[in-house]
VEXVOLUM-700607 format. One record per atom (N, C-alpha, C, O, CB): residue in three letters; x, y, z. Coordinates in steps of 0.05 Angstrom, whole numbers, plus 5000, padded with zeros to 4 digits. Glycine has a CB too. Example, Ala and Ser with C-alpha at 12.3 -4.5 7.8 and 13.67 -1.06 7.14 Angstrom:
BEGIN
ALA526448865156
ALA524649105156
ALA526449345156
ALA528549345169
ALA522649115181
SER525749555142
SER527349795143
SER525850015157
SER526850235161
SER528249885114
This chain:
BEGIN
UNK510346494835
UNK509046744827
UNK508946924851
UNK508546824873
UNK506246694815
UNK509147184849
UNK509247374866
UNK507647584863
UNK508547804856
UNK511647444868
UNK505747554866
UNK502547784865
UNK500647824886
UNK499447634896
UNK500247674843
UNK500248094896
UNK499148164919
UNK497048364907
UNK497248564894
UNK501148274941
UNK494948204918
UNK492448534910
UNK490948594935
UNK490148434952
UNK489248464881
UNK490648804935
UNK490049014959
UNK487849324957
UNK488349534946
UNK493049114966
UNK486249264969
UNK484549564965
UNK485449664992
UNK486149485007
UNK480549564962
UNK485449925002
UNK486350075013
UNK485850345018
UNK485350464997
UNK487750035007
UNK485750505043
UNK486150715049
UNK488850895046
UNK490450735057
UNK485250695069
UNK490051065040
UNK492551205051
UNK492251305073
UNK490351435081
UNK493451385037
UNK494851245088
UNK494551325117
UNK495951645117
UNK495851785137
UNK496351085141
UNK497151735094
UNK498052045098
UNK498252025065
UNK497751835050
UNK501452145121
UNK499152295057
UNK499652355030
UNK501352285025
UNK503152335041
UNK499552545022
UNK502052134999
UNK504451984991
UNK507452194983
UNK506952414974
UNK503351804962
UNK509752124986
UNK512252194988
UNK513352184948
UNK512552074927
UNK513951935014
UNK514652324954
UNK516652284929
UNK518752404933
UNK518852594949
UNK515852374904
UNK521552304915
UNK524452254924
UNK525752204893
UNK525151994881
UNK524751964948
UNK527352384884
UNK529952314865
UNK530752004870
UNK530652004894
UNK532852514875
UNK531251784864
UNK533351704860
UNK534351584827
UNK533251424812
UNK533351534879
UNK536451714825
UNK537951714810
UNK536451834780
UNK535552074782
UNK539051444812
UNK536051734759
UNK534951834738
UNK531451784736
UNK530051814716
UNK536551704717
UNK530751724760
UNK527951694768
UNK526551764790
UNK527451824812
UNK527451484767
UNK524251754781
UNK522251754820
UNK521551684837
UNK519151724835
UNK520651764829
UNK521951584860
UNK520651444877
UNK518751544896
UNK518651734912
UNK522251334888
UNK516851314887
UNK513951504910
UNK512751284930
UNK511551084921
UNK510351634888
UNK513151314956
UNK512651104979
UNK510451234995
UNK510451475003
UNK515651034999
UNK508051005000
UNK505551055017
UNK506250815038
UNK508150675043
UNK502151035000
UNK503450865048
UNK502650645068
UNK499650695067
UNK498650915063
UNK503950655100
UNK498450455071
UNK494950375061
UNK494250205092
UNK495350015105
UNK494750095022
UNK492250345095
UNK490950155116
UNK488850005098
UNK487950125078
UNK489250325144
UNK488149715104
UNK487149595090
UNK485349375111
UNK486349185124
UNK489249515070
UNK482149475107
UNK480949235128
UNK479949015113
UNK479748995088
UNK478449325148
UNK479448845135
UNK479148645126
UNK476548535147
UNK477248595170
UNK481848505123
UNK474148415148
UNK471948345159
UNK471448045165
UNK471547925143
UNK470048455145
UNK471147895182
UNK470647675193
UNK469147655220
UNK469147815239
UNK472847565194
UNK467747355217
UNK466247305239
UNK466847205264
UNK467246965264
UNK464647185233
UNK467047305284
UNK467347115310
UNK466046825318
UNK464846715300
UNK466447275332
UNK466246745335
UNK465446455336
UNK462446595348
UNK460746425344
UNK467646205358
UNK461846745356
UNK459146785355
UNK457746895335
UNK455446955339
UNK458546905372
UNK458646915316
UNK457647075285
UNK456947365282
UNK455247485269
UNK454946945273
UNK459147465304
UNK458647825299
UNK460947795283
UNK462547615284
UNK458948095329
UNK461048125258
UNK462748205243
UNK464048285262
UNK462848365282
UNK462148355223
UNK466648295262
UNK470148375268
UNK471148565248
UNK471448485225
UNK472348095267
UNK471748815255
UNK473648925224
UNK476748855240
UNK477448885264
UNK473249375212
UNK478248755217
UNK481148825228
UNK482448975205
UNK482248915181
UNK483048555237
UNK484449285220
UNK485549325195
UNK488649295201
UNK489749285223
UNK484649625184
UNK490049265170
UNK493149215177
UNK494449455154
UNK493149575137
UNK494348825171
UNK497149485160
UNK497949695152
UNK500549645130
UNK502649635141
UNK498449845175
UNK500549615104
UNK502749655089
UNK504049855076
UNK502650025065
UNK502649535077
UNK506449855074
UNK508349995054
UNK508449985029
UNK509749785024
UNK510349935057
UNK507950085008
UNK508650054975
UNK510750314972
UNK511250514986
UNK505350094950
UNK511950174939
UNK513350374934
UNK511550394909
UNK509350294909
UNK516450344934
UNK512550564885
UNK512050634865
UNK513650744844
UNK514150984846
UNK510750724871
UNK514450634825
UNK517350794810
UNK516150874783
UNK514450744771
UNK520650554803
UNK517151094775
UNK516151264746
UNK513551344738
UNK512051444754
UNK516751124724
UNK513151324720
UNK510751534713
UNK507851394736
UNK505751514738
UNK509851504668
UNK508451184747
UNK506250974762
UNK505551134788
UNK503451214797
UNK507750634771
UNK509151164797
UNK508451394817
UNK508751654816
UNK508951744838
UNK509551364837
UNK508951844797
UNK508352044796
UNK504952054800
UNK503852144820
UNK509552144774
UNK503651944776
UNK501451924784
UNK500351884805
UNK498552044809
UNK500851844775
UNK500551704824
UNK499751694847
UNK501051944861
UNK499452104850
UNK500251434858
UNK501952034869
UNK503952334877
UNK501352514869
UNK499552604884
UNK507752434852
UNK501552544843
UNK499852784837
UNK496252754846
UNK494452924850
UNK500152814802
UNK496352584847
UNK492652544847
UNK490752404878
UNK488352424883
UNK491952274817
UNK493252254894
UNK492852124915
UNK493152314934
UNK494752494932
UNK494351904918
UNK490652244962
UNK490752444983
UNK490952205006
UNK491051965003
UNK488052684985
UNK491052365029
UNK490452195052
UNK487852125050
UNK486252295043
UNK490952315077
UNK487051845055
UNK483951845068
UNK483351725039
UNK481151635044
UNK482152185081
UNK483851665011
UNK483151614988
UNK483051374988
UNK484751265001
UNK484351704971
UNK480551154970
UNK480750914959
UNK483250844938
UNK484151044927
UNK478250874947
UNK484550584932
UNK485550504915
UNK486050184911
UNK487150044928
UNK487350634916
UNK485350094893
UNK486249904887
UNK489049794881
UNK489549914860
UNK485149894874
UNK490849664884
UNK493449594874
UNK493949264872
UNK493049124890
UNK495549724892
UNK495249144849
UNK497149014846
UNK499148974844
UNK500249034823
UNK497048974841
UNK500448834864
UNK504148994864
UNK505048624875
UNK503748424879
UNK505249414903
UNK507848684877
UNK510448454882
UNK511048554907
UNK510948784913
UNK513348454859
UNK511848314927
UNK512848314948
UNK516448384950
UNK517848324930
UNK511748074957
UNK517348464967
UNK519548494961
UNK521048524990
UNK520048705004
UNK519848694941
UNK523048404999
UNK523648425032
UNK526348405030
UNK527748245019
UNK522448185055
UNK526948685046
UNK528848795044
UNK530148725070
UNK528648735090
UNK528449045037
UNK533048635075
UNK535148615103
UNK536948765099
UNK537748875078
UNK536648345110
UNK537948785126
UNK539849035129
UNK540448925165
UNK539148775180
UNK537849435122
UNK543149085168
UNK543949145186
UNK543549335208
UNK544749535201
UNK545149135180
UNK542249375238
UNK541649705240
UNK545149775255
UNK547249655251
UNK538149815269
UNK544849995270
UNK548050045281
UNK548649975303
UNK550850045312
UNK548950305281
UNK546449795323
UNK547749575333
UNK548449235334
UNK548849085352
UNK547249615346
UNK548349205301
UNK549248995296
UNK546548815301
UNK546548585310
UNK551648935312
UNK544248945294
UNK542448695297
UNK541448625269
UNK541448855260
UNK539748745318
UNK540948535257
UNK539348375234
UNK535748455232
UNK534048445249
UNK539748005242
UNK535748495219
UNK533048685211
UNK531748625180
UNK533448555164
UNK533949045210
UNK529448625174
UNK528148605153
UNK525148715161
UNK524048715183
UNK528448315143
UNK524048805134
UNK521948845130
UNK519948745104
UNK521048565092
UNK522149045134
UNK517548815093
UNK516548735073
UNK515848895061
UNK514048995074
UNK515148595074
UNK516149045034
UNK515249255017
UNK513749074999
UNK514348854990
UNK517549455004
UNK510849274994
UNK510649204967
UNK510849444940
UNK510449684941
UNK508149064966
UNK511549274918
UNK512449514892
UNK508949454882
UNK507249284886
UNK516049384859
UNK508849674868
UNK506549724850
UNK506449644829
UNK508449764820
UNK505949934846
UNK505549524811
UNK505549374791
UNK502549514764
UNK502549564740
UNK505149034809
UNK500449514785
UNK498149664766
UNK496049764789
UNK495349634808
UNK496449434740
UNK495350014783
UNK493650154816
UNK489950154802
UNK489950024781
UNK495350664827
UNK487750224806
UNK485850384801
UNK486050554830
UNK486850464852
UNK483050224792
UNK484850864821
UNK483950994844
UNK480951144838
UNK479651224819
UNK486351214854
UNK480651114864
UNK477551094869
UNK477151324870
UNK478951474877
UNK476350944892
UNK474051434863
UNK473451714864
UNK472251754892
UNK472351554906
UNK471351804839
UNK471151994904
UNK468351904929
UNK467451824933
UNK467051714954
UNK466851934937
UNK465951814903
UNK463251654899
UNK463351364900
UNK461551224910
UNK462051704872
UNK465651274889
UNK466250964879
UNK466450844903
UNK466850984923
UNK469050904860
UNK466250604905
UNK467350384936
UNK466450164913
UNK464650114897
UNK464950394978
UNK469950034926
UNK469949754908
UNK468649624923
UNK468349704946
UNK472549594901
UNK467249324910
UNK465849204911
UNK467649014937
UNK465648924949
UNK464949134884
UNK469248934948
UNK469848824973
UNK469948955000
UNK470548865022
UNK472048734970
UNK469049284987
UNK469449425013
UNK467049385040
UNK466549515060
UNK469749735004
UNK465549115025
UNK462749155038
UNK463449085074
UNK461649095090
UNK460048915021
């Protein structure tokens, strides 16, 4: 099984792009995460991913998502290789969007504590 869920910030306003008879809409989400040190102070760490978003999933996000906004997502991992142009071997990890909520001002999901 291949399921990733994630609450998140956007780190800029999300993109959109033709391809072919559809849309593509690509963010990136900072997303913290809180733990204790061996002395029991909270730690935030945040890390940074890629999603894409295809059709009406990401238009919506396009139209309604800002920088700086909550969201929830469930999406599929997906890792892409390639070649760059000096012959080195390269990969990365996207994730696709699968089902989002987005958060109002007011709202903060309940893990954001």
């Amino acid at each position: 099984m291949n399921n990733c869920n994630f609450v998140g910030r956007f780190t800029a306003d999300p993109e959109i792009r033709d391809v072919g008879n559809t849309q593509l809409v690509t963010f990136s989400l900072a997303v913290e995460e809180y733990r204790r040190d061996k002395e029991g102070n909270k730690k935030k760490r945040v890390d940074f991913f890629e999603f894409e978003a295809w059709d009406s999933g990401g238009t919506t996000i396009h139209k309604i998502c800002k920088k700086g906004q909550i969201i929830a997502i469930h999406a599929s991992a997906r890792q892409q290789k390639w070649t760059n142009p000096q012959g080195e071997n390269k990969q990365k990890i996207n994730f696709r969007v699968q089902s989002f909520k987005i958060f109002n001002e007011k709202e903060r999901p309940n893990d954001q504590n």
